[in-house]
VOPAGU-2260 file (C-alpha; in pm, 1 decimal, decimal comma):
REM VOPAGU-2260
SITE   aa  ch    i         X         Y         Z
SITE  UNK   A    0     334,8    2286,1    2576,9
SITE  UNK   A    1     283,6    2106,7    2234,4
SITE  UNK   A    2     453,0    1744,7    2213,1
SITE  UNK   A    3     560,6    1669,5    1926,5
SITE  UNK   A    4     403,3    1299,6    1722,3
SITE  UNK   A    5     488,4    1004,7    1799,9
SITE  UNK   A    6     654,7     781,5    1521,3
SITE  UNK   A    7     480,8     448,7    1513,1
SITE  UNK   A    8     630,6     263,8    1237,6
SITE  UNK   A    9     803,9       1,1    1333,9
SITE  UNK   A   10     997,4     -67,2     982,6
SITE  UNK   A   11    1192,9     147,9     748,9
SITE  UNK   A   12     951,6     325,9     498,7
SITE  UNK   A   13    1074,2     376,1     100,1
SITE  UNK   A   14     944,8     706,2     -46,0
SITE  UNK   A   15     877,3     505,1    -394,6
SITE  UNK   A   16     625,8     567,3    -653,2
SITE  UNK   A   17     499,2     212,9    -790,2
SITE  UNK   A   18     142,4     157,7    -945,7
SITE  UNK   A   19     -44,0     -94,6    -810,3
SITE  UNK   A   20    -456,9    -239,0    -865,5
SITE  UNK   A   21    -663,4    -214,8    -539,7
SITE  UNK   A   22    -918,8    -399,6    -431,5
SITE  UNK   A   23   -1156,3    -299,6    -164,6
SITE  UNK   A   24   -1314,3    -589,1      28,6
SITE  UNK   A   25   -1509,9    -815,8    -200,0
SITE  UNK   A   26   -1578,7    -558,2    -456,7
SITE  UNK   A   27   -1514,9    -746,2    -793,0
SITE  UNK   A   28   -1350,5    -462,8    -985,0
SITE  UNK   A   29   -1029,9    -326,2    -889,5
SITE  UNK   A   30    -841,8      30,4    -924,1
SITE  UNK   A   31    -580,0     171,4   -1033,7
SITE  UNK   A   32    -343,9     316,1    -743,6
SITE  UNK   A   33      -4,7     499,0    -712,5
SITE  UNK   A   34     249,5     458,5    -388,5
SITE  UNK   A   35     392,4     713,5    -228,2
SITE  UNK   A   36     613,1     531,8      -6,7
SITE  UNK   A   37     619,7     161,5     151,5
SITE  UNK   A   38     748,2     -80,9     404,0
SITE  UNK   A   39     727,3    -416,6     503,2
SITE  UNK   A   40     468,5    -340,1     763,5
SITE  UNK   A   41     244,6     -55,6     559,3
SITE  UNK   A   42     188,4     134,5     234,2
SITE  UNK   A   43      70,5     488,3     144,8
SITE  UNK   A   44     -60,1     530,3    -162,4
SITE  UNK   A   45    -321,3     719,9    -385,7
SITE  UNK   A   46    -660,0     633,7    -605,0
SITE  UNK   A   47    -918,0     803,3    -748,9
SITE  UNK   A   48   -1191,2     648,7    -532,1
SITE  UNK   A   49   -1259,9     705,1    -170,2
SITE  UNK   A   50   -1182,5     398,6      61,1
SITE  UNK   A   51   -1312,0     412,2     392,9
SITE  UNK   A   52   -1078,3     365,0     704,2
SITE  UNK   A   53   -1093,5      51,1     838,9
SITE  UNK   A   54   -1156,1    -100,9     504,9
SITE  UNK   A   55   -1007,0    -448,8     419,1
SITE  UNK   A   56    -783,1    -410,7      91,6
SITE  UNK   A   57    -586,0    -642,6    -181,1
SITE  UNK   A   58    -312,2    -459,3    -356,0
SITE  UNK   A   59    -101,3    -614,7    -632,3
SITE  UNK   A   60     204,8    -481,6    -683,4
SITE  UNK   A   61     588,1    -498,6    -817,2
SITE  UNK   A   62     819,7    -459,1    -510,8
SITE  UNK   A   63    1132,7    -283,9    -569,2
SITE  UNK   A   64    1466,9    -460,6    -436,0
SITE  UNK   A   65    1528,9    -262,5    -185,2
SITE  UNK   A   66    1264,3    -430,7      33,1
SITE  UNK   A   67    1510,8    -706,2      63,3
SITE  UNK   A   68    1394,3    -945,0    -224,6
SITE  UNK   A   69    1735,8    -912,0    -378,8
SITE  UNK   A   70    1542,9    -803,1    -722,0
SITE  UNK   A   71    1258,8    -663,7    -835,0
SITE  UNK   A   72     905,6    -903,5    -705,2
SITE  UNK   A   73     546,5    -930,1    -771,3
SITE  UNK   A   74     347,2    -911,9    -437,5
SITE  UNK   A   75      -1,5    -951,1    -314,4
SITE  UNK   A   76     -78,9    -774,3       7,9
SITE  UNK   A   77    -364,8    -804,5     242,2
SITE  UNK   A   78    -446,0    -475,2     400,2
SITE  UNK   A   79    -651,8    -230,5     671,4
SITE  UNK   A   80    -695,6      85,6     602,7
SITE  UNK   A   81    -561,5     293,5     884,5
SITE  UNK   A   82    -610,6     649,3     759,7
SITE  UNK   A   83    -780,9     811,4     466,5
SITE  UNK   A   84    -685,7    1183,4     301,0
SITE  UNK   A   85    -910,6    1366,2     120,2
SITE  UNK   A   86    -711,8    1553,2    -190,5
SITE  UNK   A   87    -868,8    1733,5    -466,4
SITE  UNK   A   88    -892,7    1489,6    -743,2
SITE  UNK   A   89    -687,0    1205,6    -539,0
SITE  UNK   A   90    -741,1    1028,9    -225,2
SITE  UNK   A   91    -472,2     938,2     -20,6
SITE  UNK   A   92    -505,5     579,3     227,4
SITE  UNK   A   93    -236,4     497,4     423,3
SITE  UNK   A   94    -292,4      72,9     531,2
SITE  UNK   A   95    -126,4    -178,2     746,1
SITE  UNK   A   96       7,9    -460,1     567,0
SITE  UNK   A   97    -182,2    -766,0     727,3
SITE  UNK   A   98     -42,9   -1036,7     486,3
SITE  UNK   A   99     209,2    -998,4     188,1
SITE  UNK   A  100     250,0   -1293,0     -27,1
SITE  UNK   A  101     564,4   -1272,6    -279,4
SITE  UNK   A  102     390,8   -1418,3    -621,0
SITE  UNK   A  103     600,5   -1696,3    -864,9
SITE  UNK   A  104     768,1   -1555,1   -1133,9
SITE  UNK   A  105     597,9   -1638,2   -1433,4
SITE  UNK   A  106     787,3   -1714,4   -1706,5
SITE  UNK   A  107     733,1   -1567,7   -2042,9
């Protein structure tokens, strides 16, 4: 008998494509990354470079309103890496968010 996954999430996930800069543990240079989708609790997204799972991540990023900022906000996350997909040109990590920190607008 095959049972079907279970869903873990415990949050409602966006299917959103946002670019963000990644980066992995104390390695001084970051990369560029694209989401796929995100939540309060985790992000998907993709990079050029592997990351191994369990990994400890920054990501910078724009969230969109819908995460329930009222408008669009700049955001710095502290992550794990959960799960990594191997792709043909593009990696895909999927991370719990561990910390998110909603940045000050800065005013231009």
């Amino acid at each position: 008998m095959l049972e079907s996954k279970q869903e873990k999430r415990t949050r409602a996930r966006l299917t959103l494509t946002v670019p963000a800069k990644v980066k992995n543990g104390d390695a001084a240079q970051e990369q560029p990354a694209m989401t796929r989708d995100l939540s309060m609790g985790g992000i998907f997204l993709y990079t050029d470079q592997h990351i191994a799972e369990g990994s400890k991540l920054e990501i910078v990023l724009i969230l969109p309103a819908e995460l329930g900022f009222g408008e669009k906000r700049w955001a710095c996350c502290q992550a794990s890496v959960v799960r990594v997909e191997d792709g043909e040109n593009k990696f895909g990590v999927a991370a719990r968010i561990d910390r998110l920190d909603v940045l000050p607008e800065i005013p231009t």
